[in-house]
C-alpha positions in Angstrom: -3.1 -0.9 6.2 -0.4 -0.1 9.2 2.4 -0.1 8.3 5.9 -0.4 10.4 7.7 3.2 9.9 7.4 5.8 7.3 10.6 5.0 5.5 9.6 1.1 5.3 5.8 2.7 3.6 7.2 4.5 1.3 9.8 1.6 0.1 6.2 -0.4 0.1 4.6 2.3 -1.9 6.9 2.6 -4.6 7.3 -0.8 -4.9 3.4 -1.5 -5.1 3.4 1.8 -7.6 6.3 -0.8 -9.7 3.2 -3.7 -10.1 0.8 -1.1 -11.0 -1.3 -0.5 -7.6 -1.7 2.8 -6.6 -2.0 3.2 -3.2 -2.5 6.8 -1.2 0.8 6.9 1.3 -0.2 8.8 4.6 2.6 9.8 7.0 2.5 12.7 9.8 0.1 14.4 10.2 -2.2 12.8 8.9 -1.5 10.2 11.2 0.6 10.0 14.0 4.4 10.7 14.3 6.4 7.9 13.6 3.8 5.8 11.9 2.4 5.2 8.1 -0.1 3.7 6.4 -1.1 2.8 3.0 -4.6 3.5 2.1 -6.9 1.7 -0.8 -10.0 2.7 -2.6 -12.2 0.0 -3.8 -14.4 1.5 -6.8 -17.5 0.2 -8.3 -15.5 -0.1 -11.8 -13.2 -2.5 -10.5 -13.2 -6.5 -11.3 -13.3 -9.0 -9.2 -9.7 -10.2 -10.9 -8.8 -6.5 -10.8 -9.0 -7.1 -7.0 -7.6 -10.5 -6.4 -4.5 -9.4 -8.7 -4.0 -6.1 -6.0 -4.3 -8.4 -3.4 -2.0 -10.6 -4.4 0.6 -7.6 -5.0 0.1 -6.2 -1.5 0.6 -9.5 0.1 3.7 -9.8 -2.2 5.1 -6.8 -1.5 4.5 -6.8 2.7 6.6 -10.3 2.2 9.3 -9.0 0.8 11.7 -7.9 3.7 12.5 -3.7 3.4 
């Protein structure tokens, strides 16, 4: 997911690491300068409630102003 700067991913990050969804955090290089995002693996071993439950979180979290 895009997000808007790298300062405002990594507040996003941490505060999706505080509900217990661990995200990868990508900043420059990897993408470019001045940009972030925030990326998810889905897994075979997850639930369909372990899913909703991240979802929820991450739509939470982008809510909450920075």
């Amino acid at each position: 997911m895009p997000l808007e700067t790298p300062l405002g991913a990594s507040i996003r990050w941490h505060r999706l690491v505080e509900k217990g969804v661990f995200t990868g955090l990508s900043i420059f290089p990897a993408v470019a300068a001045g940009e972030a995002i925030l990326r998810m693996c889905v897994m075979s071993g997850h639930t369909p409630e372990m899913l909703r439950t991240s979802a929820d979180a991450v739509a939470s979290v982008l809510r909450q102003p920075l």
